[in-house]
N, C-alpha and C positions, 0 to 999 in steps of 0.2 A: 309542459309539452316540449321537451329537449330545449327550452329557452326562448325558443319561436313566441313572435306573440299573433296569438290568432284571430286577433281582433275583437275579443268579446272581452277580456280582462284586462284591465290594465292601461287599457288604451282611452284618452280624454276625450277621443272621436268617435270614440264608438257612441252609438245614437240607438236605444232600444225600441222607437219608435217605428224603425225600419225593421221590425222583425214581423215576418211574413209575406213580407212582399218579394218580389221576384227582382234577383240582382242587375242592377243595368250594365253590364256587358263593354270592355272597353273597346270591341270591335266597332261600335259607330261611334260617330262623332269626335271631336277631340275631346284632349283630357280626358282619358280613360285613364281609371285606378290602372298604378303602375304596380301594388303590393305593397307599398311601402305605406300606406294608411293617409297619405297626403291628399288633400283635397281637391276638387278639380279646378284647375288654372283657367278656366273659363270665367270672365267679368260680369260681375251681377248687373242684373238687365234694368237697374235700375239704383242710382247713387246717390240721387238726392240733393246734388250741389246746386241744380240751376232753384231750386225752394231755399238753400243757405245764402246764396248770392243775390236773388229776389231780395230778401228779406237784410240783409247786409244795406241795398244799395236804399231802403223802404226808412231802415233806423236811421241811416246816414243822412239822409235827404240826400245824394248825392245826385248832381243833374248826369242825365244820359242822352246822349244822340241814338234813337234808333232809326235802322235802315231796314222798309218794308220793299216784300217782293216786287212791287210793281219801282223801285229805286227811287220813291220818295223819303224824304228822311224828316223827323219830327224832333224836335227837343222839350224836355222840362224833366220833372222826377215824378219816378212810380213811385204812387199814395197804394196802391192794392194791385194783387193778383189773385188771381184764380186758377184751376186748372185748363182754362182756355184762354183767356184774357189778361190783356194789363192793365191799370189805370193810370194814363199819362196826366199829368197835372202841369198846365203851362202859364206862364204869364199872361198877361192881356191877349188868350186866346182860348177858347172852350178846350175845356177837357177831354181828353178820350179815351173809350175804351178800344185797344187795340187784342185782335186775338191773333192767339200766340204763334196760331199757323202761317199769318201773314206776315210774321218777322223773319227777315233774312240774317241779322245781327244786329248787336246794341253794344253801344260802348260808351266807359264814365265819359266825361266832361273837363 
């Protein structure tokens, strides 16, 4: 087709999957297809680091201070997490489970 590429040949983005569906339109939202077959620059809504860093700080043992919303702050090292909770592990002081909405921040030791 005069050298043009029209998006179905040729192209490693093309996705056959999206055939018949109705095209999203770059009038809303940002990142709208500019033609040029590039993907949209919008950030996936979801990255996964605070489950790498979790688990980083779990193998490390590493100790953490965290600071919960109400501005108390706790120390020892998370043994477990969930997707609502952590498991604080302290010295000569009971264990907790803290959920994850009550944390304001946490930091190593």
């Amino acid at each position: 087709m005069n050298g043009k590429n029209n998006g179905k040949n040729g192209n490693p983005q093309y996705k056959p999957k999206n055939v018949g569906k109705k095209p999203q339109g770059g009038s809303k939202g940002h990142g709208g297809n500019s033609g040029g077959g590039a993907k949209s620059s919008r950030a996936p809504e979801q990255t996964f680091e605070e489950v790498r860093y979790l688990k980083y700080l779990i193998d490390q043992a590493i100790p953490v201070r965290i600071k919960l919303r109400d501005n108390t702050e706790v120390s020892g090292t998370i043994e477990y997490y969930d997707r609502s909770f952590v498991r604080l592990t302290r010295d000569n002081e009971p264990n907790l489970f803290i959920f994850k909405h009550e944390i304001k921040y946490l930091y190593e030791q």
